[in-house]
N, C-alpha and C positions, 0 to 999 in steps of 0.2 A: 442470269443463272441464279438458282437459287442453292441454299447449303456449300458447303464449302468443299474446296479441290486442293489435297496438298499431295506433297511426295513422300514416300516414308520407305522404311527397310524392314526385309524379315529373315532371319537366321535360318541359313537353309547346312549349312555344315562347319562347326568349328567357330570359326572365327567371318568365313565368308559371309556375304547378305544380299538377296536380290532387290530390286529397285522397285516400289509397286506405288504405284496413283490410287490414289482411296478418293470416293467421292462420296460426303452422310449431305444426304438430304431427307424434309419430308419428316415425319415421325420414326425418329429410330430406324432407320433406313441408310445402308451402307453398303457401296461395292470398293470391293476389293480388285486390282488390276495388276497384272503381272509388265511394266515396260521390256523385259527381255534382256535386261540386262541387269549384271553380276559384278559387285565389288570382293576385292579381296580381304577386306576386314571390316566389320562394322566400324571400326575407330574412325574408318576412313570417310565415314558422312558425318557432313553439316546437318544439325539438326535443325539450326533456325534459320541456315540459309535453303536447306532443304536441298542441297545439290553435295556430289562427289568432291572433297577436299582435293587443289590441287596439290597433289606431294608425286615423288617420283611412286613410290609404291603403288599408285595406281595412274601408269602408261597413257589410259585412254580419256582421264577426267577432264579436259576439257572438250574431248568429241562427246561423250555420253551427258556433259552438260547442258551443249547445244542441243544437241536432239530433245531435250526435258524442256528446255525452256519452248523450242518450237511446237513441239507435241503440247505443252500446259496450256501457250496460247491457242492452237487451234481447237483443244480441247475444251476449255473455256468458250469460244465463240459459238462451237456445236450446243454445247450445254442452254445458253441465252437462247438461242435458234428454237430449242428442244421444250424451252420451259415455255417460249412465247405462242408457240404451236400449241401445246400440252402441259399445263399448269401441275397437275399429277402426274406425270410419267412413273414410269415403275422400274426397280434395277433392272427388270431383259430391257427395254429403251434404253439404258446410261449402257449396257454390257454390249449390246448392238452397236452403241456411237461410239464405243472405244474400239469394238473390233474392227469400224471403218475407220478410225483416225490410225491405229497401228497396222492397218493395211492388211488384217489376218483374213486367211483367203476360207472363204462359205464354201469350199468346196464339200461334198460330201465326205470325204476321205478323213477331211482336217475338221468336221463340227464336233461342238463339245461332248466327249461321251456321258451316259446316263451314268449312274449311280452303280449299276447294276454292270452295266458295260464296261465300266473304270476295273472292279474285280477282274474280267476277262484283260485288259492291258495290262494290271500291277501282274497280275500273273504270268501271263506270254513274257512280256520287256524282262522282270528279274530272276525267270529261269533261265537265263544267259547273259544277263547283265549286271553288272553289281550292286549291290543295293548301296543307296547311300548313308546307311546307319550302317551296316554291317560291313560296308566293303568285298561284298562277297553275292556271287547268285543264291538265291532261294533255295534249298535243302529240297531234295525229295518230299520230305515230313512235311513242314513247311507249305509245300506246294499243295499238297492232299490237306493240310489244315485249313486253307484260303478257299478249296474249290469245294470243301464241303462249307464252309462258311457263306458261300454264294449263293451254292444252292438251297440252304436253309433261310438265307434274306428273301434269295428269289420267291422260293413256295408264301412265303408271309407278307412280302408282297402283294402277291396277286390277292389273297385275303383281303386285303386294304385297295382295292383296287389299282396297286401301280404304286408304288412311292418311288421318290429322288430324291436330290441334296437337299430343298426346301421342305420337306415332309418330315425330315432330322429332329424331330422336337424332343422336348422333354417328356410329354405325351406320347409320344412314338417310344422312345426308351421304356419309358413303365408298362408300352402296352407287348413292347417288344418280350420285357423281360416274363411279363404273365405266360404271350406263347411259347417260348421256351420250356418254361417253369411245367406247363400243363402237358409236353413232351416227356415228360417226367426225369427231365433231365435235370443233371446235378449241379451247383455250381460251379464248378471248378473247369465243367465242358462249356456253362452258358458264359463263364468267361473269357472263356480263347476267344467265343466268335463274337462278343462284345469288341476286345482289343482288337480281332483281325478288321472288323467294320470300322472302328478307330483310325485303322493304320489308312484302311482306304481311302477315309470320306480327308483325311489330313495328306493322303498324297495328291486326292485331286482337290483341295485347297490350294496349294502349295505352285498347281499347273495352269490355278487360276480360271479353276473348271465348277466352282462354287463361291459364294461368300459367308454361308452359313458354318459359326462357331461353336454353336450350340453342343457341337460334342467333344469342346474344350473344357465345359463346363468341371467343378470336382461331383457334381451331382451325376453325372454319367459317366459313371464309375461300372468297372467290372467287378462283379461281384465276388472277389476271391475267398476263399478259404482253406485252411491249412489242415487237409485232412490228414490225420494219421496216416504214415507210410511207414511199414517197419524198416530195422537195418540187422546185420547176424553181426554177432558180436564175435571177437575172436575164439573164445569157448567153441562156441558153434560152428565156426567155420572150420577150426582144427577136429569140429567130428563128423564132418561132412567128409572133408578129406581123406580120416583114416576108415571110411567104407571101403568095403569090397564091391564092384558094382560091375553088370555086365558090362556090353562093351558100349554099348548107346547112353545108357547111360554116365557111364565115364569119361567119355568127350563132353558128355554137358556136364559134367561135374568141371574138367580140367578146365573150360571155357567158363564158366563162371565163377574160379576161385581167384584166377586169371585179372580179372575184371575188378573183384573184391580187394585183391592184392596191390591194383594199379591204379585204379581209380577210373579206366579207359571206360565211354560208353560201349553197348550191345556195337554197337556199331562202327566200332574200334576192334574191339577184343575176337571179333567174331569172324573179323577180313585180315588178321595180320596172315603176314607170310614169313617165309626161312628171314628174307631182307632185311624184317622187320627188327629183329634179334641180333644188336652189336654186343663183341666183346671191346671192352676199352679198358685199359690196363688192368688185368688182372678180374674184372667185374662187369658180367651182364647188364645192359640193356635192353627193353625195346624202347627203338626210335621211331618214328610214326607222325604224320599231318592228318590233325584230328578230322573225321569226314565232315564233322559239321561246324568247328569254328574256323577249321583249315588254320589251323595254327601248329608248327610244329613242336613233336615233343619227344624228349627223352627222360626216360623212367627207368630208375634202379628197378631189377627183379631181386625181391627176396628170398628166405633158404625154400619158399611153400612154390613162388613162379618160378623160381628156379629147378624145383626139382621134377615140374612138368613140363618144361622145357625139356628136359635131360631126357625125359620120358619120350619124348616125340624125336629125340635123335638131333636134340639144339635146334627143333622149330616148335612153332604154334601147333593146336592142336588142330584138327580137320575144321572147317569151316560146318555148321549147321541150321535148319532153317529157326529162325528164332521163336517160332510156334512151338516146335520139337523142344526146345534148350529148356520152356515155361513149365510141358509138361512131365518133362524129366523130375524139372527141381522140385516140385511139390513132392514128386517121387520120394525123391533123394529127402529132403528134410523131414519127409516121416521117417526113413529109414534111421536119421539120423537122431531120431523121436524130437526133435524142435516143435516141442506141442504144447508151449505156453497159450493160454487163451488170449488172444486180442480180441477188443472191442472196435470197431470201428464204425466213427460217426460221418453222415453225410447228409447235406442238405437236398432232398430232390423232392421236385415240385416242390418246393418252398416249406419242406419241413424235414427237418432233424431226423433222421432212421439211423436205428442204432444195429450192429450187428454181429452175432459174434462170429470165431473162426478159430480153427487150429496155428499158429504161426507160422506153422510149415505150407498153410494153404494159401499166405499171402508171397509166398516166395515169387520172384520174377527175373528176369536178365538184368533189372533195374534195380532190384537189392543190393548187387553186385556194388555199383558205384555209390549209393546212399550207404553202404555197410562201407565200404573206404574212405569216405571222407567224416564218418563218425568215430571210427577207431584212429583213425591218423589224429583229429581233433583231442579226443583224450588221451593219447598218446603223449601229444606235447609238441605236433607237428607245427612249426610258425601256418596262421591261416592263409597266407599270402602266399606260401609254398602250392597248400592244395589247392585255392582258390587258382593257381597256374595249373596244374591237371585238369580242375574240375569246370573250368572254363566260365565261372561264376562273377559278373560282373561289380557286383557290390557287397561287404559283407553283410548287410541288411541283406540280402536273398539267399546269403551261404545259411548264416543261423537260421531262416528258417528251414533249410533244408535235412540239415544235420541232428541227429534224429536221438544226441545227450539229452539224459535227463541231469533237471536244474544242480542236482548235486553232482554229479561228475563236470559239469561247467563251473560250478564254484570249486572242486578239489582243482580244476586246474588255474585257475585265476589265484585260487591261494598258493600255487606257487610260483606267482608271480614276486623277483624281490622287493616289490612295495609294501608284500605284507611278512616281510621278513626283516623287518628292521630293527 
């Protein structure tokens, strides 16, 4: 045998780590193997003896032992067999002798899928199964975000005649990122489908259906950027409200002030029902499990969602199609004359476009919740309060979201009592 054969672990959730055979032979040449089996803490392996610690925490470490040690030596003995045959061999030769020494069956049904194919599994398996970052099936959104990421790999693809997990280079990224770029698409979209191709080529890592790293790298990076998003500031939301407005547009008025008030996504704010509306001593709520972190939540309504509530007979307003709610609110924010000029910059096709607009023409369902967690924030709301509404995981991604300028972030930090001393 030539190059070496060890055991090692990889962090699949928490604190857990699956068991996987690595074997570097050759120049810079390494397969990665999944053994199938699952420890329940990384604490819990040797690392010099290369085997599962026995402690009671883990049940099965000395069966999962034996089977390593059985499997290393026949794995070992295939390897000599393999090198004395074939002095070169290539990882599909080492990835073929492991799938005979672990018995995995070549049936059609069960070969490794393509690159391209894995898209179609992540997709099908976590519309009904939980994912294991999230704990949760795949979002509607979500779903449509992945299957047009697929078919934007597939078409560029076939460009290249065919790529897989091996064709992942750094070359492939930069030439990836041109075709997009010349789509005249902006950063912020060639992002998503960067991360979504991310998330794939690392689940089928993970199943042991690649060994190429290459898009762990920090060089294949999504290309993010923080484009201007406006938020209505209370001023403005208090002149939105006191319009006169027909009747159409008055449901997308009630349903977006709603949203502004609460912090709730379009897709919160737009499905509640009567249910959704508790009184509890003496004070309004609504109560609600967010549709897309599925997290439950209860939110004070203040004197503004309060008194559109009152208005619907102590329920939410009608349900409407969120295309309709877009083209109301431009409506509605001129009426309201919200006609500051904004600038707004964007990178597409790989250059800066500047552009102006009236601010009432940037209005959307999504102002809604960007305009609550910026007035809650200079407010003086703790962020860990909104960050539980707004369903934001670190406050590195809240601040960029929240859309104060630097002085109304420093008027609240200075009343912080560090600087009252």
């Amino acid at each position: 045998m030539k190059g070496t054969l060890n055991y090692t672990i990889r962090i699949i959730k928490g604190s857990r780590a699956s068991i996987q055979i690595v074997h570097r032979f050759g120049r810079r040449n390494e397969v990665r193997y999944s053994t199938g089996h699952i420890i329940m803490s990384k604490d819990n392996w040797d690392m010099g003896k290369q085997r599962v610690r026995s402690i009671i925490a883990e049940t099965n470490a000395s069966k999962i032992n034996q089977f390593l040690d059985k499997k290393a030596h026949l794995i070992g003995k295939e390897l000599s067999s393999l090198f004395f045959d074939n002095p070169n061999y290539t990882k599909a030769d080492v990835i073929n002798l492991l799938d005979r020494v672990f018995e995995k069956s070549h049936k059609t049904e069960n070969k490794t899928p393509t690159l391209i194919e894995a898209y179609d599994w992540y997709i099908d398996y976590f519309a009904i199964n939980p994912n294991p970052t999230t704990l949760r099936p795949l979002s509607n959104g979500t779903i449509r975000s992945f299957k047009t990421s697929k078919r934007i790999f597939k078409k560029y693809s076939k460009t290249q005649g065919g790529l897989d997990y091996e064709d992942i280079t750094m070359d492939f990224y930069k030439d990836f990122l041109t075709y997009l770029r010349g789509l005249k698409h902006s950063n912020n979209y060639i992002a998503n489908h960067i991360k979504n191709l991310k998330t794939i080529l690392n689940f089928s890592f993970s199943r042991g259906y690649h060994t190429n790293t290459t898009y762990k790298r920090r060089e294949f990076a999504k290309p993010f950027e923080n484009v201007d998003a406006i938020f209505l500031n209370l001023e403005e939301l208090k002149a939105i409200e006191n319009l006169n407005l027909p009747k159409g547009q008055d449901v997308s008025r009630d349903l977006f002030l709603i949203g502004a008030h609460t912090g709730l996504r379009v897709s919160d704010f737009n499905n509640l029902k009567k249910e959704n509306i508790k009184s509890i001593d003496g004070r309004y709520y609504i109560e609600i499990e967010s549709k897309k972190t599925k997290t439950r939540l209860l939110i004070p309504c203040n004197s503004t969602t309060l008194k559109i509530i009152k208005k619907y007979d102590y329920a939410p307003p009608p349900q409407k199609k969120e295309q309709n709610i877009n083209r109301d609110l431009k409506i509605i924010g001129e009426k309201a004359e919200i006609i500051d000029e904004i600038v707004i910059s964007k990178t597409i096709a790989g250059k800066i476009k500047k552009e102006p607009f009236f601010k009432y023409q940037l209005i959307s369902t999504h102002t809604a919740r960007r305009s609550f967690c910026t007035n809650a924030y200079t407010a003086g709301m703790p962020t860990l309060d909104i960050m539980t509404i707004s369903g934001h995981q670190t406050e590195k991604v809240f601040y960029n979201y929240i859309k104060a300028t630097s002085l109304e972030k420093a008027k609240k930090i200075a009343e912080h009592s560090f600087f009252n001393i």
